[in-house]
C-alpha positions in Angstrom: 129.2 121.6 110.0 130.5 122.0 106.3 131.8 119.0 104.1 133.8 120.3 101.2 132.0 118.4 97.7 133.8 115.1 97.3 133.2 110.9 95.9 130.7 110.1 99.3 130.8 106.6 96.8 127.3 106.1 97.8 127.9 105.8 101.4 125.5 108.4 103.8 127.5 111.5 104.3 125.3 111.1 107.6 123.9 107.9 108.3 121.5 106.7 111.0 122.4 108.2 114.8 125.0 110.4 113.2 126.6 113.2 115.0 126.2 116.2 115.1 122.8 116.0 113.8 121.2 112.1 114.9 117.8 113.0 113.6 118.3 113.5 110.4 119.8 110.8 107.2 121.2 112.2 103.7 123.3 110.3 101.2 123.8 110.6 97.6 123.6 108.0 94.8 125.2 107.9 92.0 124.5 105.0 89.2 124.9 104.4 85.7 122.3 102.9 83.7 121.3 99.7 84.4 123.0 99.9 87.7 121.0 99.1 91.1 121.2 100.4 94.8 119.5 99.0 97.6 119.2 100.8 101.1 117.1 99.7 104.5 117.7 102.3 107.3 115.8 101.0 110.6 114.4 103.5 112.6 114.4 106.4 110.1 111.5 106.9 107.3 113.5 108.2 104.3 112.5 109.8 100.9 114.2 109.3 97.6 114.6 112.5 95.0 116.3 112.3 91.8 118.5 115.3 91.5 119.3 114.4 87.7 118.2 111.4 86.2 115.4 108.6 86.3 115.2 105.8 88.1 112.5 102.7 89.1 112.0 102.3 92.9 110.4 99.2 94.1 110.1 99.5 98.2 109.0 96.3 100.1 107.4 95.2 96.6 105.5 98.4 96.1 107.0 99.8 92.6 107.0 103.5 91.5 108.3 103.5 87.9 110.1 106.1 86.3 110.8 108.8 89.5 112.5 112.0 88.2 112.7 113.3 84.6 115.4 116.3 85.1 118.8 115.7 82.8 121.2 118.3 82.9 121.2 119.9 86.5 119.0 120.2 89.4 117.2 123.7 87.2 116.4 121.4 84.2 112.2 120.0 85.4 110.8 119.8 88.3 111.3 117.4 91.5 109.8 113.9 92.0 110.0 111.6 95.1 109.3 108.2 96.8 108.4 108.4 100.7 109.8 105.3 102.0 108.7 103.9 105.8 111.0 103.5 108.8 112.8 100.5 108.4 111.8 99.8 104.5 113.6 98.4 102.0 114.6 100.1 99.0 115.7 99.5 95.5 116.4 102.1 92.8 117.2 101.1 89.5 118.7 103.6 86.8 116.9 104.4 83.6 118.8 106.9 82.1 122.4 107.6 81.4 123.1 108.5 85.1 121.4 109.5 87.9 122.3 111.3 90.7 119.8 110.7 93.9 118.8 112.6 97.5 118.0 110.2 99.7 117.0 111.7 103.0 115.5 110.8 106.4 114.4 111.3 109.7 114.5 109.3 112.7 110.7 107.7 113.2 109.2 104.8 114.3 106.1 104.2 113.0 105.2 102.5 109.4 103.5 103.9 107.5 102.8 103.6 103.8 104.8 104.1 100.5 104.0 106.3 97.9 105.6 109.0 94.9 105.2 112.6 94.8 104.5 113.5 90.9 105.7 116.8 90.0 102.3 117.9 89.5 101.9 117.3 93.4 104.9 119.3 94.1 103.7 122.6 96.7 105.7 125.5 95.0 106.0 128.8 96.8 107.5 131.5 95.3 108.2 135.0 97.7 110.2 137.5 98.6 111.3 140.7 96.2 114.5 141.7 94.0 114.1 144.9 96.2 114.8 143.1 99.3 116.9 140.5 97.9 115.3 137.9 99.2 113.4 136.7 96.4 113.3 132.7 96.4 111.2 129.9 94.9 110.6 126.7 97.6 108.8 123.2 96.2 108.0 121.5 98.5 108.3 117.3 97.9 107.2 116.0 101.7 105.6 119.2 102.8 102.0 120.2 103.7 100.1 118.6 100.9 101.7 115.3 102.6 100.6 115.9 105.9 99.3 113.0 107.9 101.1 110.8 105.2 104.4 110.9 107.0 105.7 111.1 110.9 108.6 113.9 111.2 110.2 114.2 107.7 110.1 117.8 105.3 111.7 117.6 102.3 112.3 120.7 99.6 114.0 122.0 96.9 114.9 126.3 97.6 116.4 127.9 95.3 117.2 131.8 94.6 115.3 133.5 92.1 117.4 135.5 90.0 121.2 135.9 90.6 122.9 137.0 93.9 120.4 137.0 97.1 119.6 136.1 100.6 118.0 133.1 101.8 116.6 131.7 105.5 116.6 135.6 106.5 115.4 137.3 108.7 117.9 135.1 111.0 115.9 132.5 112.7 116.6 128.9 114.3 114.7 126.1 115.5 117.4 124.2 117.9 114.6 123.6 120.9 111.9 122.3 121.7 109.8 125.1 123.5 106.2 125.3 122.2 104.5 127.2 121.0 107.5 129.5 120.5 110.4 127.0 118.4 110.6 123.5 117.3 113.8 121.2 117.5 114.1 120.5 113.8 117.7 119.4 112.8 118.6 120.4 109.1 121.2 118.8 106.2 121.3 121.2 102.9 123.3 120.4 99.8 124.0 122.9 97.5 124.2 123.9 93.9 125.0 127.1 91.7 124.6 127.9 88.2 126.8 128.4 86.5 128.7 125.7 89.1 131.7 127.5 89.3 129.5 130.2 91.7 129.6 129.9 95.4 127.9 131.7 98.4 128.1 131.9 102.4 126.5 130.5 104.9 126.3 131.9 108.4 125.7 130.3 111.7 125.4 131.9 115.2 125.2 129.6 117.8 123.9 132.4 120.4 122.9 136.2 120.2 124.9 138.9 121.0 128.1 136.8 120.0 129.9 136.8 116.8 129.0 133.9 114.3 130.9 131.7 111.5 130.5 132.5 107.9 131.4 129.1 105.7 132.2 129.4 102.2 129.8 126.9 100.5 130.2 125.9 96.7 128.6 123.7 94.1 127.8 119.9 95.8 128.3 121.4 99.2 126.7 119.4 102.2 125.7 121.4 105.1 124.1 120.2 108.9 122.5 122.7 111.1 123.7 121.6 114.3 122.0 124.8 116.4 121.5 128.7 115.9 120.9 131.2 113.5 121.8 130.1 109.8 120.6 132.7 106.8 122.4 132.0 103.8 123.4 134.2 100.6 125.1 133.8 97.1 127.2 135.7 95.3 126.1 138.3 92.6 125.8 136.7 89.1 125.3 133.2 90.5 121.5 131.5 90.9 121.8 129.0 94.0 119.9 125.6 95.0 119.5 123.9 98.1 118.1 120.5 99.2 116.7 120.5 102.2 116.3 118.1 105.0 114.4 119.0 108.1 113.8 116.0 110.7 111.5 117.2 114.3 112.4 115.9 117.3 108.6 115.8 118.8 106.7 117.0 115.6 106.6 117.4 111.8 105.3 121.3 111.9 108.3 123.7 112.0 108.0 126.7 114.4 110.9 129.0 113.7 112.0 131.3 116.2 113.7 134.4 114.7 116.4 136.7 116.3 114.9 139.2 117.9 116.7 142.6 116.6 115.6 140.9 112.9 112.7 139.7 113.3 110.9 142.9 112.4 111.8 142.3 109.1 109.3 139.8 108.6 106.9 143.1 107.8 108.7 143.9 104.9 109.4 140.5 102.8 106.4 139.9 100.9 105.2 136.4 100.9 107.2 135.1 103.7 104.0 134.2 105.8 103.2 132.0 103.4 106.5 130.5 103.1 106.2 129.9 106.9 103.5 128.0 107.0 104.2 125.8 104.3 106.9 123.8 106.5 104.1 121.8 108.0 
């Protein structure tokens, strides 16, 4: 499901029991300085991520001062988050001239505990190869290093290293629940290009053998992964960004299961091992 950029005005683009994709949350925030947004989403544990901007979150009392440090674009510094418990409240405070803020989430029960990811706790992982064209950088904000910290949530920035490349490929899905062999995860991305005017495709293939859909996807471009196959690729001469949002239906590890006449391919990207087993 593509939604075209527009003013979301600070309401979730998909909110709590959404359709098509119930397991996952994403809005975005946008304030000016001084301005305050407050947020309490029973049932899902969320995480908040400056895209540009600083802000002060305070959650249930517990305050995390100064989150994010990036100014022009998503490119400009590295990531920072708040993990905030199912059910919490929420309040984000702008510091800077504006701010523009992820907040994502997944459906969970259990509280746990609050706490900020520093960008010198972000888990980067670069792989990939120009020769392949599938050379990509991934920092992870609620990944591995957060294990046991948070119940089914993975949160990362991907983004294509150099201009023009494929990403999420070989083909692969995670639509059902079938251990050891795929994880349900469902999946929101929101894009960005430099310079913005670029633009990409992405692909989904609800089954194999049968002919998929290829969306055209530009700068600010939300995107859910209801089910199937979805690799991704921008045009030459353009770098590309993605948040992502993964929420499991019975765990937080993802097990991707990768089309068959592809998956071969696997061999021949260097790195991408690694890159798999981050999303734990």
């Amino acid at each position: 499901m593509h939604i075209p950029p527009y003013d979301n005005r600070n309401i979730p683009l998909f909110d709590a029991h959404n359709r098509p994709v119930p397991l996952t949350y994403f809005n975005i925030v946008k304030l000016k300085q001084g301005e305050a947004f407050e947020y309490q989403v029973p049932g899902y544990e969320t995480c908040i991520v400056p895209a540009t901007g600083s802000v002060d979150v305070d959650v249930e009392g517990a305050a995390f001062d100064g989150i994010g440090e990036r100014g022009t674009d998503v490119w400009d510094g590295e990531p920072e988050g708040v993990y905030v418990p199912s059910g919490g409240k929420a309040q984000m405070v702008c510091l800077t001239d504006t701010a523009e803020v992820f907040v994502s989430g997944a459906q969970f029960t259990q509280t746990l505990d609050p706490f900020a990811v520093r960008k010198d706790e972000i888990d980067k992982v670069q792989y990939g190869s120009d020769d392949t064209k599938t050379h990509r950088k991934i920092k992870h904000i609620l990944g591995q290093k957060q294990s046991g910290r948070v119940g089914r949530l993975l949160v990362s920035e991907l983004f294509t290293v150099g201009a023009g490349g494929w990403s999420g490929f070989p083909s692969h899905k995670h639509d059902t629940d079938r251990l050891p062999g795929e994880t349900r995860h469902e999946e929101i991305y929101n894009f960005r290009f430099k310079p913005n005017n670029g633009f990409g495709m992405q692909l989904l293939q609800a089954e194999d053998g049968k002919t998929g859909e290829a969306f055209h996807i530009v700068d600010a471009s939300t995107f859910a992964i209801t089910k199937g196959y979805h690799p991704c690729v921008a045009a030459p001469g353009y770098e590309m960004y993605y948040f992502t949002v993964l929420g499991g239906q019975s765990q937080r590890p993802l097990v991707q299961h990768f089309q068959a006449e592809h998956a071969y391919q696997v061999e021949t990207i260097p790195g991408i091992k690694d890159m798999i087993a981050k999303f734990k």
